[in-house]
DSSP file (Angstrom, degrees, kcal/mol; ACC not computed):
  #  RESIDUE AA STRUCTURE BP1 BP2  ACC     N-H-->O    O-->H-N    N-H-->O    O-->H-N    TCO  KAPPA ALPHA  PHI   PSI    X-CA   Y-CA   Z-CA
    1    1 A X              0   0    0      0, 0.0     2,-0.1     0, 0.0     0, 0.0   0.000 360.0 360.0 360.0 139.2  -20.6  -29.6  -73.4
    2    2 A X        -     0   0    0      3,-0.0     2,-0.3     1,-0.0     5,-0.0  -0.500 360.0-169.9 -95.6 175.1  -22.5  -28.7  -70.1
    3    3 A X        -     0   0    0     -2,-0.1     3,-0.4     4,-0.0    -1,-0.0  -0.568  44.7 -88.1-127.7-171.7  -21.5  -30.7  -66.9
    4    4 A X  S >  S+     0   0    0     -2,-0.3     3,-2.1     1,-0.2    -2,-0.0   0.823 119.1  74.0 -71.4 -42.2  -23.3  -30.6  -63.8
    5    5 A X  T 3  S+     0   0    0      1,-0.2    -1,-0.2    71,-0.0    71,-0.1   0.783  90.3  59.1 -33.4 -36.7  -21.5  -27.7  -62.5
    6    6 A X  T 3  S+     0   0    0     -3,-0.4    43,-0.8    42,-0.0     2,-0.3   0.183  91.6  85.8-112.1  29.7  -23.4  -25.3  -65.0
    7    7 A X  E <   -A   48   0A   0     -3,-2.1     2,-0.3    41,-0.2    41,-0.3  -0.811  56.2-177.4-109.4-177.1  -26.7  -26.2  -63.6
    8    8 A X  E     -A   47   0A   0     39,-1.9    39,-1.9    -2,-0.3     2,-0.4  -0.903  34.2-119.4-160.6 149.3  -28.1  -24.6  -60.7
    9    9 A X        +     0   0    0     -2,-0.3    63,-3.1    37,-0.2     2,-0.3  -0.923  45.0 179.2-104.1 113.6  -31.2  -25.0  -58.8
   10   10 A X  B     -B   71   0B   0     -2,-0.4    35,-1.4    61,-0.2     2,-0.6  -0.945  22.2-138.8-145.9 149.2  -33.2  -21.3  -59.2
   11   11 A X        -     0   0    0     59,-3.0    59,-0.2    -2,-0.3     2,-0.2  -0.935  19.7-160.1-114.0 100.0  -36.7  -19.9  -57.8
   12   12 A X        -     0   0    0     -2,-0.6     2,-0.3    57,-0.2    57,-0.2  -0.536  10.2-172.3 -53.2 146.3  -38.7  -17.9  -60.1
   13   13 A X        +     0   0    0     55,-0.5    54,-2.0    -2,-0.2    55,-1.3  -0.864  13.2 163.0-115.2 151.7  -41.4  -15.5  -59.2
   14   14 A X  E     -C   66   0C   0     26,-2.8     2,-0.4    -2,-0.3    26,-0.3  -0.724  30.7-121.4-139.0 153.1  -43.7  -13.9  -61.8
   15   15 A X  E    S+C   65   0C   0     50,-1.6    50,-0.9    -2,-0.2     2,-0.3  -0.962  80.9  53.9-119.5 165.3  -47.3  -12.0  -61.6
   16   16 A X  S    S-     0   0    0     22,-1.6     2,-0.3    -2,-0.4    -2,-0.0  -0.872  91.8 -89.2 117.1-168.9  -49.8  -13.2  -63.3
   17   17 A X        -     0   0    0     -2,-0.3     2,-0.4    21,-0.1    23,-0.1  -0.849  37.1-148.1-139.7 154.0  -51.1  -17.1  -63.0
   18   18 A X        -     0   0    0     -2,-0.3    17,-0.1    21,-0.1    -2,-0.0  -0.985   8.0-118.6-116.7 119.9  -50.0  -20.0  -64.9
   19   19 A X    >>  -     0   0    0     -2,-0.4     3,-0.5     1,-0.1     4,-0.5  -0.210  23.3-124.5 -60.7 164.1  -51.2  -23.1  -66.3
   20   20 A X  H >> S+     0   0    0      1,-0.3     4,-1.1     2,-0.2     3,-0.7   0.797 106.1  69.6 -76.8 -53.1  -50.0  -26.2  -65.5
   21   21 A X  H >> S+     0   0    0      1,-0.2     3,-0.8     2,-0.2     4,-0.7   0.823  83.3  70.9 -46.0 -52.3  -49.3  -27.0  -68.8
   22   22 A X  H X> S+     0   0    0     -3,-0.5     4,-2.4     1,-0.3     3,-0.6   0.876  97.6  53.9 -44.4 -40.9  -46.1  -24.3  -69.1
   23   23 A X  H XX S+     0   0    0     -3,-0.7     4,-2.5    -4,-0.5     3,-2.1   0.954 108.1  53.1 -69.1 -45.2  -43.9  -26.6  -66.8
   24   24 A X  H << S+     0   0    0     -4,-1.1    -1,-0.3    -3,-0.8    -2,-0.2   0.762 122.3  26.0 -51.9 -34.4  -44.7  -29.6  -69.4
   25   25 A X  H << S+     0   0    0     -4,-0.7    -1,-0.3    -3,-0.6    -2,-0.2   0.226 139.2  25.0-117.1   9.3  -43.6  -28.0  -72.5
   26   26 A X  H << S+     0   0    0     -4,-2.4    -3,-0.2    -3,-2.1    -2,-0.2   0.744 104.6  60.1-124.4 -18.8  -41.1  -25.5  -70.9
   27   27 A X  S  < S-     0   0    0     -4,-2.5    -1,-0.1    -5,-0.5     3,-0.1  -0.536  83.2-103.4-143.2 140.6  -39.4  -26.5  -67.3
   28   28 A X    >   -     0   0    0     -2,-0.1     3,-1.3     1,-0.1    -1,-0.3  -0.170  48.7 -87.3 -72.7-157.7  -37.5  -29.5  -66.7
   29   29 A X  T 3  S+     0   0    0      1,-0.2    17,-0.2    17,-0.1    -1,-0.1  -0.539 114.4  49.6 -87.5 148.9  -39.1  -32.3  -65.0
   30   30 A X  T 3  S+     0   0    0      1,-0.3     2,-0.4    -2,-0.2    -1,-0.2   0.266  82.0 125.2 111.2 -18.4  -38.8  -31.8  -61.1
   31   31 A X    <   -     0   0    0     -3,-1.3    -1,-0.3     1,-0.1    13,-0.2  -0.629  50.5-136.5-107.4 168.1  -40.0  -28.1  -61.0
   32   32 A X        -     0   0    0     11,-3.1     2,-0.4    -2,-0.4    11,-0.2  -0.074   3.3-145.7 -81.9-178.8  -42.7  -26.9  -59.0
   33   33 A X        +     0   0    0      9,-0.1     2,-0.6     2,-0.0     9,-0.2  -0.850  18.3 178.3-134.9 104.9  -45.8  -24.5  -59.6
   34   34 A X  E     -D   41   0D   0      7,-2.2     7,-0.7    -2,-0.4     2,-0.2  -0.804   4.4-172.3-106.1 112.0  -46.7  -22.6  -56.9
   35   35 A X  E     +D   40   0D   0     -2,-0.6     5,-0.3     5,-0.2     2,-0.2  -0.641  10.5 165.0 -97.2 149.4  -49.8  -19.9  -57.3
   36   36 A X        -     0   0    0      3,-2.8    -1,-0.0    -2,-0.2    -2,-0.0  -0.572  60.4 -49.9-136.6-176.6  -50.9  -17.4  -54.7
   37   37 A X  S    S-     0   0    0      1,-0.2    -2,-0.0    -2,-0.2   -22,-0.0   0.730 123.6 -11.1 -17.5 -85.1  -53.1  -14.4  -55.4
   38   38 A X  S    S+     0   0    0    -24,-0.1   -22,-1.6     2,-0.0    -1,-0.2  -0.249 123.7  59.1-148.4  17.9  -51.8  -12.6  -58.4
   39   39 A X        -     0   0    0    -24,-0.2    -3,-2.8     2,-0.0     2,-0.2  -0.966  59.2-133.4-156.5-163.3  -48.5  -14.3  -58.8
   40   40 A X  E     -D   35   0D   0    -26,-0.3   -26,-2.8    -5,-0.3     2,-0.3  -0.812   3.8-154.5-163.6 131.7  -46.2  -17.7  -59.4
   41   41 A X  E     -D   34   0D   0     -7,-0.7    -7,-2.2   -28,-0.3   -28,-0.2  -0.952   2.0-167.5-136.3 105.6  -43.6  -19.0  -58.2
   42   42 A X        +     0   0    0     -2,-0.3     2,-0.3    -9,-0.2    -9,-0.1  -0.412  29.7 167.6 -61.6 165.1  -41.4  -21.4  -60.3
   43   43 A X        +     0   0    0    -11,-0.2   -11,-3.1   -32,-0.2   -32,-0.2  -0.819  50.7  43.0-162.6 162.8  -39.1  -23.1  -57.7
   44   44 A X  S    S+     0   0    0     -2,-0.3     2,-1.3   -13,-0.2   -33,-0.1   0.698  76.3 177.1  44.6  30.4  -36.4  -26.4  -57.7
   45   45 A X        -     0   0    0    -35,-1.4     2,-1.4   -14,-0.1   -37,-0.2  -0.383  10.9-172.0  27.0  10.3  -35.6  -24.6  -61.2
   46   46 A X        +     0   0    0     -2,-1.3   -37,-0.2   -37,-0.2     2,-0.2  -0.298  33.5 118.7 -77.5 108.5  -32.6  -27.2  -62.4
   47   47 A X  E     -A    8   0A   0    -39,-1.9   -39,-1.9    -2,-1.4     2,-0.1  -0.651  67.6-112.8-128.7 165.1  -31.0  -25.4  -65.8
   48   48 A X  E  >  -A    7   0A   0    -41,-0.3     4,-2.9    -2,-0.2   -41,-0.2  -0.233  53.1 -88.2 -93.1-159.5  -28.1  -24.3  -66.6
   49   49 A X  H  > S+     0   0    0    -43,-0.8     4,-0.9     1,-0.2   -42,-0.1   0.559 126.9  56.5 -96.9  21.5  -28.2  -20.3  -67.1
   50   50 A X  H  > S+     0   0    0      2,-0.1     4,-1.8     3,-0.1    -1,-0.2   0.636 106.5  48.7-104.0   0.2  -29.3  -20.7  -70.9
   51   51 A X  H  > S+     0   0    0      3,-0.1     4,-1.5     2,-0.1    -2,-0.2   0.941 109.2  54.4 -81.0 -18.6  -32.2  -22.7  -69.9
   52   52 A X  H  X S+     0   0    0     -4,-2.9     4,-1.6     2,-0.2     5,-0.4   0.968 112.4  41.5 -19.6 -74.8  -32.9  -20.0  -67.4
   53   53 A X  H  X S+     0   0    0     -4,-0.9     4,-6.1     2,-0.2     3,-0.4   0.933 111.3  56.2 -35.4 -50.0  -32.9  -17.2  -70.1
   54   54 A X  H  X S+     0   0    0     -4,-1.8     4,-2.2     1,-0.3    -2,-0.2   0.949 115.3  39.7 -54.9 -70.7  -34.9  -19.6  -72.7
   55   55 A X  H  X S+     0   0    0     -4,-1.5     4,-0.7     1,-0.3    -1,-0.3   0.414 117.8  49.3 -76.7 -16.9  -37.8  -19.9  -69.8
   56   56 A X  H  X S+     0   0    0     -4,-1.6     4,-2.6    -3,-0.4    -1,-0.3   0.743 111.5  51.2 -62.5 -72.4  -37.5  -16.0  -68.7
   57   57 A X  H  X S+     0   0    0     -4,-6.1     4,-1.6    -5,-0.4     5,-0.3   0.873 109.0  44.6 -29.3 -72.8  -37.7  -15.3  -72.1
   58   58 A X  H  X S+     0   0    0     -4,-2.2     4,-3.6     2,-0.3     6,-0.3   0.966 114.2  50.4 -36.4 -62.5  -41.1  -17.5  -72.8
   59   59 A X  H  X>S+     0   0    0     -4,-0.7     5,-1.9     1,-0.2     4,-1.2   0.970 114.5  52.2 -46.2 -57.8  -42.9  -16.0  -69.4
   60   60 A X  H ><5S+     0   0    0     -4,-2.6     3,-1.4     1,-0.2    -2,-0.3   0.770 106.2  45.2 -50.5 -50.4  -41.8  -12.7  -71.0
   61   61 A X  H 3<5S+     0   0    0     -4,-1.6    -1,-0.2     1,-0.3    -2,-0.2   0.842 106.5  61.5 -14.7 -60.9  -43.2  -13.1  -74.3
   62   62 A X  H 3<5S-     0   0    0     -4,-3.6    -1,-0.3    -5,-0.3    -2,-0.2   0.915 122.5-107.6 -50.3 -43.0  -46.6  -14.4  -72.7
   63   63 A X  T <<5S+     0   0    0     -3,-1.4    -3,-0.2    -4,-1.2    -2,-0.2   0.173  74.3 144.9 119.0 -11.7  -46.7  -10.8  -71.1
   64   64 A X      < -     0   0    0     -5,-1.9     2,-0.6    -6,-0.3    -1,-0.3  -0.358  44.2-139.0 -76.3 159.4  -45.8  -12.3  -67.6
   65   65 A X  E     -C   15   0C   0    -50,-0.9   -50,-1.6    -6,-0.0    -1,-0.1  -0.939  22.9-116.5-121.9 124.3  -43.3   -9.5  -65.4
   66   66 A X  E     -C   14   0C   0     -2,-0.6   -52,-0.3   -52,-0.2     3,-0.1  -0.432  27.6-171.2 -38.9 140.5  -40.5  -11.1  -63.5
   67   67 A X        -     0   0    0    -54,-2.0     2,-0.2     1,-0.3   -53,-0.2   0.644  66.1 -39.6-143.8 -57.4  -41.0  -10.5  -59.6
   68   68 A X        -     0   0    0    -55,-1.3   -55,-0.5     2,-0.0    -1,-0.3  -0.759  48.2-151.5 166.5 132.0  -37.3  -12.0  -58.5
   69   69 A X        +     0   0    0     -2,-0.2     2,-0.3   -57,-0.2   -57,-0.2  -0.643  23.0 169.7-109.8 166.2  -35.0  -15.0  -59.4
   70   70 A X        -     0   0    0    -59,-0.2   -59,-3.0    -2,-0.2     2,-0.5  -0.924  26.9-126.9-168.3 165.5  -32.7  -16.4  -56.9
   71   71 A X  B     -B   10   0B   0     -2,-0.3   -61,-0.2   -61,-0.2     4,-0.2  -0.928  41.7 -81.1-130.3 133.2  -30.6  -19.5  -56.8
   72   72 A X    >   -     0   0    0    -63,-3.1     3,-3.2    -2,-0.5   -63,-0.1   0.012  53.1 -99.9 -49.9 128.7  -30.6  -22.3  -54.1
   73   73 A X  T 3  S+     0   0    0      1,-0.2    -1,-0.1     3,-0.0     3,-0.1  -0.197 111.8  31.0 -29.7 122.2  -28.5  -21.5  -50.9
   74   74 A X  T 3  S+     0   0    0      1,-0.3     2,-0.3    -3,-0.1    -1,-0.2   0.262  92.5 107.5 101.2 -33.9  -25.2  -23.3  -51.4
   75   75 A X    <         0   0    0     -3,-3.2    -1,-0.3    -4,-0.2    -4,-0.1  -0.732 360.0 360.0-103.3 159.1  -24.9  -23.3  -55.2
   76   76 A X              0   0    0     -2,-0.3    -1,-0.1    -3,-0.1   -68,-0.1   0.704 360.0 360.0-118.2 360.0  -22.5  -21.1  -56.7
C-alpha cells in the first residue's frame, strides 16, 4: 500500500509538443503543461515513482525524448 511518503512532486521536460489531452488520460490532476518552442515541460508531477515510469514510458512510446526529470526541492 502506497502512503504519502512514496509520492513526490517531479518536473518533466520532453521535446516535441503535446496536447492537452495527454495530462487528462495520463497525469494526475494538478499537473501543468508548459510548451515552449520545440519542447514540454510536465511540472507539479505528484506520483509515486511507478506512476513516473508509467508516464515516461507513454511519452516514450509516442516517440517523445526525455530532456530532464527532477524532483521538487525539499522532497526526498
Amino acid at each position: 500500500m502506497l502512503t504519502a511518503a512514496d509520492e513526490h512532486i517531479y518536473t518533466l521536460k520532453f521535446s516535441g509538443t503535446l496536447a492537452d489531452d495527454f495530462l487528462a488520460g495520463y497525469c494526475p490532476e494538478g499537473t501543468r503543461l508548459t510548451v515552449e518552442s520545440n519542447t514540454f515541460t510536465l511540472s507539479n508531477l505528484c506520483t509515486d515513482q511507478a506512476g513516473l515510469l508509467g508516464i515516461v514510458r507513454s511519452l516514450h512510446n509516442l516517440g517523445y525524448v526525455l530532456l530532464s526529470l527532477s524532483i521538487a526541492q525539499g522532497e526526498s
